[in-house]
MIPAZA-10874 format. One record per residue: x, y, z of N, C-alpha, C in turn. Coordinates in steps of 0.05 Angstrom, whole numbers, padded with zeros to 5 digits, always signed. Each point is the difference from the previous one (the first is absolute). Example, Ala and Ser with C-alpha at 12.3 -4.5 7.8 and 13.67 -1.06 7.14 Angstrom:
2
+00264-00114+00156-00018+00024+00000+00018+00024+00000;-00007+00021-00014+00016+00024+00001-00015+00022+00014;
***
This chain:
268
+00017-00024+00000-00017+00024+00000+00018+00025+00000;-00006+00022-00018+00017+00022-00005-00005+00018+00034;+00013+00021-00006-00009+00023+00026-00021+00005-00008;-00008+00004-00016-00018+00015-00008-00035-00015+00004;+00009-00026-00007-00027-00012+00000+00001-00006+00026;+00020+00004+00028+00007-00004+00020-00019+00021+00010;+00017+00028-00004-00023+00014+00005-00029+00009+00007;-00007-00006-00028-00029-00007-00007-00009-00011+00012;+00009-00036+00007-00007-00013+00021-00006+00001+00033;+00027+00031+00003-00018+00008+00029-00016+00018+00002;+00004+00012-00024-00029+00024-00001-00030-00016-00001;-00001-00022-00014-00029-00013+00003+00006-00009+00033;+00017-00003+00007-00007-00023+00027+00002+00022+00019;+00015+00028+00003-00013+00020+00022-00040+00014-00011;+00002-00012-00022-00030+00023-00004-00023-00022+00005;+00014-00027-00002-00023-00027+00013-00006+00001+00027;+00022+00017+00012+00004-00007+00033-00011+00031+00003;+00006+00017-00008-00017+00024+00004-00032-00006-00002;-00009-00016-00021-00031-00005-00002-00011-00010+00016;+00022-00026+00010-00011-00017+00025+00003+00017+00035;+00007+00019+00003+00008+00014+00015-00023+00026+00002;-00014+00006-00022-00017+00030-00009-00009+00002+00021;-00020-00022+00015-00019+00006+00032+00012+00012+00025;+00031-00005-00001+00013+00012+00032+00009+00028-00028;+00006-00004-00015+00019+00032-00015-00013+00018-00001;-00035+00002-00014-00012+00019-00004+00000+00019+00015;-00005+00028-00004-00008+00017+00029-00027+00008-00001;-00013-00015-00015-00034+00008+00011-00017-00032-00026;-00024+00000+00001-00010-00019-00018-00008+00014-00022;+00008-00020-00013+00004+00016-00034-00025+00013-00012;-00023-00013+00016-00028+00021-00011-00009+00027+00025;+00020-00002+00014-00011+00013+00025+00007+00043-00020;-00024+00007+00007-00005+00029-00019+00001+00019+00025;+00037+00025-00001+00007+00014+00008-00008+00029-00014;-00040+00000+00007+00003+00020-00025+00008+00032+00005;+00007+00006+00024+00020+00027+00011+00021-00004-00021;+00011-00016-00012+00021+00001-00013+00009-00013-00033;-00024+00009-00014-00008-00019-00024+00034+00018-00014;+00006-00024-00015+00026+00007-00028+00022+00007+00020;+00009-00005+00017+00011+00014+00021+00041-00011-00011;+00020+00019+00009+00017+00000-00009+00015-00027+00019;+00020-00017+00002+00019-00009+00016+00003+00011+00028;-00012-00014+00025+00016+00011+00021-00010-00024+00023;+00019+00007+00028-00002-00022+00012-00014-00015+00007;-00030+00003-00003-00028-00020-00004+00006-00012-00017;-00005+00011-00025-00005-00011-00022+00027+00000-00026;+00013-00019+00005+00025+00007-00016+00003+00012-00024;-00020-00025-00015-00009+00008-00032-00021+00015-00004;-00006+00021+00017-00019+00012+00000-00033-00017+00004;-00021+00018-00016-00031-00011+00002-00007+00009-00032;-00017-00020+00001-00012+00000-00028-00021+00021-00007;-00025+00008-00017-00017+00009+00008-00017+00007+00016;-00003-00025+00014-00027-00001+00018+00018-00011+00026;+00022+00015+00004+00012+00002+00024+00012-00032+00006;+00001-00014-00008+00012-00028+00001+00034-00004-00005;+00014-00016+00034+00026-00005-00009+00008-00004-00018;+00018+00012-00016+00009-00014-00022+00024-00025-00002;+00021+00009+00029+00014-00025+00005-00012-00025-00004;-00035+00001+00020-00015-00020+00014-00007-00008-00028;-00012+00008-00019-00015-00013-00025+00027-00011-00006;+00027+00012-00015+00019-00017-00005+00006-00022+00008;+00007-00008+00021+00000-00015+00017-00024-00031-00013;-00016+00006+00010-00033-00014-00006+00003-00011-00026;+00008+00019-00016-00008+00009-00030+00016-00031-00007;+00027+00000+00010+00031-00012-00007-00010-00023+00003;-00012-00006+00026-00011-00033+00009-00032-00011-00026;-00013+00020+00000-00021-00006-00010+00017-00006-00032;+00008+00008-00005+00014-00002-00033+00022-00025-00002;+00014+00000+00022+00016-00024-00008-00008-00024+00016;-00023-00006+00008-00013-00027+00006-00015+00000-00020;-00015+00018-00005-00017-00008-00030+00020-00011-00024;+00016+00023-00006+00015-00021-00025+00001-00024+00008;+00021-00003+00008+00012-00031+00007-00023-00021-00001;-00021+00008+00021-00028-00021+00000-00009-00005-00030;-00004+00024-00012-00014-00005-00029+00026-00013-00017;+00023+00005+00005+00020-00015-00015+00001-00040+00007;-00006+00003+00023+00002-00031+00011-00028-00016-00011;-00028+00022-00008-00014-00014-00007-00005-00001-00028;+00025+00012-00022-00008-00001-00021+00018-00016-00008;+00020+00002+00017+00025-00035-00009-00015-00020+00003;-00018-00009+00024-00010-00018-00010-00012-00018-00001;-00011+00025-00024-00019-00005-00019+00010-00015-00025;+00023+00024-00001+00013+00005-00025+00018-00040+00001;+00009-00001+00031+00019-00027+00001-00026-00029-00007;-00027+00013+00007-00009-00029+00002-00018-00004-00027;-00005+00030-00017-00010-00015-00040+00027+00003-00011;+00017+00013+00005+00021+00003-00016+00023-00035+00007;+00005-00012+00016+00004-00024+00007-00012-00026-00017;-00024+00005+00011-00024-00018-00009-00001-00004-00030;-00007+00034-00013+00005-00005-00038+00028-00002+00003;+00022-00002+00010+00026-00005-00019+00007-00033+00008;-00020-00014+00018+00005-00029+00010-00013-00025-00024;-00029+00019+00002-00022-00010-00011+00001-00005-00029;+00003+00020-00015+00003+00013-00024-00016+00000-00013;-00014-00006-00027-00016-00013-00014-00022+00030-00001;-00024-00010-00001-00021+00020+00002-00005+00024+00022;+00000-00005+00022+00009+00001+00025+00023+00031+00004;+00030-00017-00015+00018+00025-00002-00011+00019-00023;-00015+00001-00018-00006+00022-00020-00020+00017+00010;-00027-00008+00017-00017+00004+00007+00013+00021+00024;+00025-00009+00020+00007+00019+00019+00016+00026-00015;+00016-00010-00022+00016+00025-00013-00020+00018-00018;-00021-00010-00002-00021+00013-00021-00006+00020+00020;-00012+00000+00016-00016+00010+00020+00030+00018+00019;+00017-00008+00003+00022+00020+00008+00009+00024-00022;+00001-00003-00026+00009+00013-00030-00030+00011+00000;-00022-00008+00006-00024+00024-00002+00007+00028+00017;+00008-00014+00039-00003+00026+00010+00037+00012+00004;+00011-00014-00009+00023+00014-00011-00007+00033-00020;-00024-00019-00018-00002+00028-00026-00020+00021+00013;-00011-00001+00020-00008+00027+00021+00003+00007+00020;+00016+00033-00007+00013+00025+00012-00016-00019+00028;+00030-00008+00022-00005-00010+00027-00013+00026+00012;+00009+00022+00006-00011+00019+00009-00034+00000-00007;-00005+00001-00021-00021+00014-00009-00028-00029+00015;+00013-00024-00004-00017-00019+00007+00003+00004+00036;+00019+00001+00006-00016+00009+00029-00010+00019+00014;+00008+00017-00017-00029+00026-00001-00026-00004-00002;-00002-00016-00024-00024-00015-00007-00018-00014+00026;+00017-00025+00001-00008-00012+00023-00006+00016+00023;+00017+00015+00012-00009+00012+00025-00022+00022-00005;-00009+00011-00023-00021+00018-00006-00021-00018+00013;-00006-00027-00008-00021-00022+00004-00004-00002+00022;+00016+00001+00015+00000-00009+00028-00007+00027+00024;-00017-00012+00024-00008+00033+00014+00025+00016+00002;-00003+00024+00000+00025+00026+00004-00001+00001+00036;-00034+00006+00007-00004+00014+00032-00001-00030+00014;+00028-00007+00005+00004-00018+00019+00013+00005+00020;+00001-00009+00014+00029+00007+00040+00031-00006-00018;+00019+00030+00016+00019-00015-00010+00022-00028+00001;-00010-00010+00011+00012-00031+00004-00009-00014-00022;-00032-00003+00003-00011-00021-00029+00010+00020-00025;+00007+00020-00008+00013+00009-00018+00033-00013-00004;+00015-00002+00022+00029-00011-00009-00009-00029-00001;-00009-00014+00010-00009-00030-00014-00013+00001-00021;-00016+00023-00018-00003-00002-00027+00026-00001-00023;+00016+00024+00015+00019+00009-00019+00018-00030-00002;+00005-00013+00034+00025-00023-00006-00009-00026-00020;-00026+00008+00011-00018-00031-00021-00001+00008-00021;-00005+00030-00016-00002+00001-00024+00018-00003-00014;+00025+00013+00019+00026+00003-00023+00017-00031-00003;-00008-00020+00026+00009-00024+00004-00013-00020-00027;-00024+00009-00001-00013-00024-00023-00004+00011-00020;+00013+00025-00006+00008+00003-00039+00032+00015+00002;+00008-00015+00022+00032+00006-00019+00014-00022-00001;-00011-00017-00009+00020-00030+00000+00009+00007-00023;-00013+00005-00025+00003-00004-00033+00027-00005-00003;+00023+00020+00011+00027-00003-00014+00020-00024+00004;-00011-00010+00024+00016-00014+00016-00013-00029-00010;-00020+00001-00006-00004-00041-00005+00013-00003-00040;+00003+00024-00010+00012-00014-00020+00034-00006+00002;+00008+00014+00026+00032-00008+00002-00002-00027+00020;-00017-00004+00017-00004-00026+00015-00015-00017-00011;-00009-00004-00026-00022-00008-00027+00037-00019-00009;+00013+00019-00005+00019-00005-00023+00026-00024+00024;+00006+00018+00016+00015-00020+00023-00018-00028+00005;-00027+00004+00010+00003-00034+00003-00011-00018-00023;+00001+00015-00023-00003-00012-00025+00023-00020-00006;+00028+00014+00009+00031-00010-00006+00002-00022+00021;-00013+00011+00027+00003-00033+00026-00013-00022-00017;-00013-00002-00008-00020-00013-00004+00011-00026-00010;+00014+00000-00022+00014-00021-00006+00044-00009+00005;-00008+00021+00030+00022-00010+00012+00008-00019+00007;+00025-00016+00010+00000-00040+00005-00004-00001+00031;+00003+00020+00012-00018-00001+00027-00022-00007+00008;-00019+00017-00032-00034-00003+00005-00007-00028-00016;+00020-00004-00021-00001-00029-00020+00000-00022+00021;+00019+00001+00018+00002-00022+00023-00023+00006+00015;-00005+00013+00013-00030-00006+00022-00024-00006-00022;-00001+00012-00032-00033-00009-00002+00008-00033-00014;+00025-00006-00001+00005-00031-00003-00016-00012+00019;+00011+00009+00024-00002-00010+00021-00028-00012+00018;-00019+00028-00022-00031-00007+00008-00006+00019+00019;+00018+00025-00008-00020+00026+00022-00019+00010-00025;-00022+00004+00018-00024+00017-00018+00000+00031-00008;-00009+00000-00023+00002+00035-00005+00003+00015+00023;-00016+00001+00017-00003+00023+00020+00022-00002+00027;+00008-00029-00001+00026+00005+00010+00019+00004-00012;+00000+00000-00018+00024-00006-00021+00007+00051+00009;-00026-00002-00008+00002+00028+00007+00005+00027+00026;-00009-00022+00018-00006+00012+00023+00026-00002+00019;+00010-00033-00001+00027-00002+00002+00031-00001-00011;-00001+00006-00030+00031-00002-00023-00005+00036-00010;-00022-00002-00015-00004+00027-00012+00003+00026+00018;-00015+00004+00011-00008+00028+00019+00027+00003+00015;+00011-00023+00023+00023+00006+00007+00028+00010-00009;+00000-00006-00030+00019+00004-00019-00001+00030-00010;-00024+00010+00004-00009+00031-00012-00003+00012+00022;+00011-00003+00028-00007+00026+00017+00020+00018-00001;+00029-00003-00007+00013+00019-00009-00009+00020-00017;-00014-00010-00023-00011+00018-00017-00034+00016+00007;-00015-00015+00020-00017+00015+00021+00008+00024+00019;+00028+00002+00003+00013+00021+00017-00001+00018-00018;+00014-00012-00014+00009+00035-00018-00022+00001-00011;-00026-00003-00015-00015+00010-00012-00020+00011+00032;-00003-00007+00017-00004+00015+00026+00010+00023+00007;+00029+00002+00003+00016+00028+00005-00010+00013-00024;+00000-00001-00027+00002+00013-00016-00026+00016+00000;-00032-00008+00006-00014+00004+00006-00004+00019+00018;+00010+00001+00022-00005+00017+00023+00002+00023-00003;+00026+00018-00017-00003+00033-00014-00023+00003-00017;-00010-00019-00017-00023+00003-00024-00021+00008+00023;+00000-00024+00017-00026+00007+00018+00000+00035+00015;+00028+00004+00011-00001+00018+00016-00010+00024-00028;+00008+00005-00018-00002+00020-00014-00031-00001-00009;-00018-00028-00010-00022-00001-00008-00024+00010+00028;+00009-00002+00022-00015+00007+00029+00002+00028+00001;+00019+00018-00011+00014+00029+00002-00022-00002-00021;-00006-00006-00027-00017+00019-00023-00023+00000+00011;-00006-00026+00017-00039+00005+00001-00008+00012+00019;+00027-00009+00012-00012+00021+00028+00002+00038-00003;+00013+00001-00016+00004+00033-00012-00028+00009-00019;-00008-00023-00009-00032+00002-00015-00016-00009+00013;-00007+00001+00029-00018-00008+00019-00007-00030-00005;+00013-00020-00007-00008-00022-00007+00014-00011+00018;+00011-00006+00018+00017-00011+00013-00006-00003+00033;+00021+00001+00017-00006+00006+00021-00017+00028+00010;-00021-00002+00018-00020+00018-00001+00010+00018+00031;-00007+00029-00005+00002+00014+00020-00013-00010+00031;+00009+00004+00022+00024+00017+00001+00023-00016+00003;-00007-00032-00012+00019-00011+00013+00026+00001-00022;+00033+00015+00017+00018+00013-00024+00015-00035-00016;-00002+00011-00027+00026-00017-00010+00021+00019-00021;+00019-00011-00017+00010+00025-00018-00005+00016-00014;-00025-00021-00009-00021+00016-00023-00016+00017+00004;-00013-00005+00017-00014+00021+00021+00015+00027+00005;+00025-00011+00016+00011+00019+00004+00012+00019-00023;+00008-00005-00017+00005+00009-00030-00013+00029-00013;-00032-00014+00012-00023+00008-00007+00002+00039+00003;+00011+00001+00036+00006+00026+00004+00016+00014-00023;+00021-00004-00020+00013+00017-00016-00017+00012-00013;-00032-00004-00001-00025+00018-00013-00001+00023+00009;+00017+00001+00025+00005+00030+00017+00021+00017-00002;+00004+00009-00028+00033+00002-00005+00001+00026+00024;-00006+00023+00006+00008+00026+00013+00003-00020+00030;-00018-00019+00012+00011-00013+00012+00023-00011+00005;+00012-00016-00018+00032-00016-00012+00015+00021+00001;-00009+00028-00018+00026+00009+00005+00006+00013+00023;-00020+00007+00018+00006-00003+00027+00012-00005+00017;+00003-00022-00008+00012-00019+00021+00008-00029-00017;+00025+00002-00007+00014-00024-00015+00004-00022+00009;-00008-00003+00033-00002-00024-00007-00025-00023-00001;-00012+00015-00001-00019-00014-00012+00006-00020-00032;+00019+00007-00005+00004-00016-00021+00013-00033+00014;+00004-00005+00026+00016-00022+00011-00019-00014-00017;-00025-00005-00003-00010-00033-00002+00009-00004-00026;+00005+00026-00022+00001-00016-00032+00029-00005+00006;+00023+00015+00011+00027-00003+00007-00002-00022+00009;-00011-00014+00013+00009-00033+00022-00014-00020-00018;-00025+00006-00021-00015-00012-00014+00023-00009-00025;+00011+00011-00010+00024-00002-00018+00023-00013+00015;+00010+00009+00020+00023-00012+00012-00005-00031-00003;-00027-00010+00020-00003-00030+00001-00011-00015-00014;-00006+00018-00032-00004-00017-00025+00028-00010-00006;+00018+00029-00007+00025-00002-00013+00018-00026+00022;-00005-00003+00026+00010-00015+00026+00002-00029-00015;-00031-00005-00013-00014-00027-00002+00020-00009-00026;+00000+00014-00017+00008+00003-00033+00034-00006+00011;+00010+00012+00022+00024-00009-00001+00013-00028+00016;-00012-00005+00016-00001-00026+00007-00006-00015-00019;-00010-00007-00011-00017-00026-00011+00014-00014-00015;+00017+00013-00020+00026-00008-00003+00020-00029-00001;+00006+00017+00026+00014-00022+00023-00014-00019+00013;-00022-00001+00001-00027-00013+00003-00004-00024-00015;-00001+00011-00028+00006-00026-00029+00023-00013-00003;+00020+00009+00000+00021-00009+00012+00005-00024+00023;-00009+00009+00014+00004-00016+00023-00016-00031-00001;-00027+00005-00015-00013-00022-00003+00009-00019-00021;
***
């Protein structure tokens, strides 16, 4: 591992431990409304100042950081798999089976991902609590973002398939579904990681767009997108700069993810 992806690596693991930490760090609750002091500048209350409606801005950061990077990751763990158990299956199976899963992957491959979960979430209620809102967003973005990932785990256990490992056990008289459950799958969780890590920036950045278009996590509860949301206040921003921390830390721990991962593939 270089310095650099060294780096990187402790910048994600102090801002994981900062998230897990947000409940003793905050200095007030992130919806709690200081409205003596709405847009208010940096000072020893309130570090990062207050938002409009008088709300910590440290405290939403904080919140914002946890609520955003358990969602990715969750929606990443549930779209691997997805992605590990048709993308497996058609590259084991093959025949009708594997065309029928790549057909249907190469459909929603050919529509704008964004625009279909826009779609989708238009369908679904807007005036919900915000909790049943971040279990929309993790489930929505979890069960349509497999597409890219089962044609590279489509194509890998296509190649197991007639390895002399798996040639010896179905000699042997193991049945398809073991043949799968125990030679196949175990042979591809290397390639379940990394299409996992790789996932987790897509997610974090796709949770930042909807939630910046009210589609996402719902007020007041903060995430990045949300928080984002405030740059609609520019005489605000320029105010008080730092209000820019969330897109500043929002970029840091994409670019964090992008540089790890790497060494990540590597390693497996």
């Amino acid at each position: 591992m270089s310095p650099l992806q060294k780096m990187a690596a402790i910048i994600l693991c102090v801002t994981f431990v900062l998230m897990v930490l947000a409940t003793i760090l905050v200095p007030a609750p992130y919806d709690r409304q200081f409205r003596d002091v709405p847009n208010a500048g940096p000072s020893t209350a309130h570090p990062l100042g207050t938002d409009g409606l008088g709300r910590d801005s440290l405290s939403r950061l904080l919140y914002g950081t946890r609520v955003s990077l358990l969602l990715a990751p969750a929606a990443a763990l549930l779209s691997t798999l997805v992605a590990a158990l048709l993308g497996s299956a058609a590259g084991f199976l093959g025949g009708w089976f594997e065309r029928v899963v790549l057909a249907v992957t190469d459909l929603s491959l050919a529509l704008p991902w964004l625009f279909l979960l826009l779609t989708v979430r238009a369908m679904l209620p807007l005036d919900v609590p915000p909790m049943v809102s971040v279990i929309i967003a993790f489930l929505m973005m979890g069960l349509l973002g497999w597409q890219a990932s089962v044609r590279v785990i489509c194509a890998a256990a296509r190649g197991v398939k007639d390895s002399d490992f798996l040639l010896l056990a179905r000699s042997s008289g193991c049945k398809p579904a073991r043949l799968l459950l125990r030679h196949v799958v175990p042979n591809l969780r290397p390639l379940f990681y990394a299409q996992f890590w790789i996932s987790i920036p897509l997610f974090i950045l796709t949770e930042a767009n909807l939630s910046i278009l009210g589609l996402g996590v719902m007020e007041p509860m903060p995430s990045w997108g949300n928080l984002l949301r405030g740059f609609e206040d520019f005489p605000a921003v320029a105010a008080n700069p730092l209000r820019l921390v969330p897109l500043i830390l929002l970029v840091i721990v994409v670019m964090c993810f992008q540089l790890v991962l790497p060494s990540q593939e590597v390693t497996q």
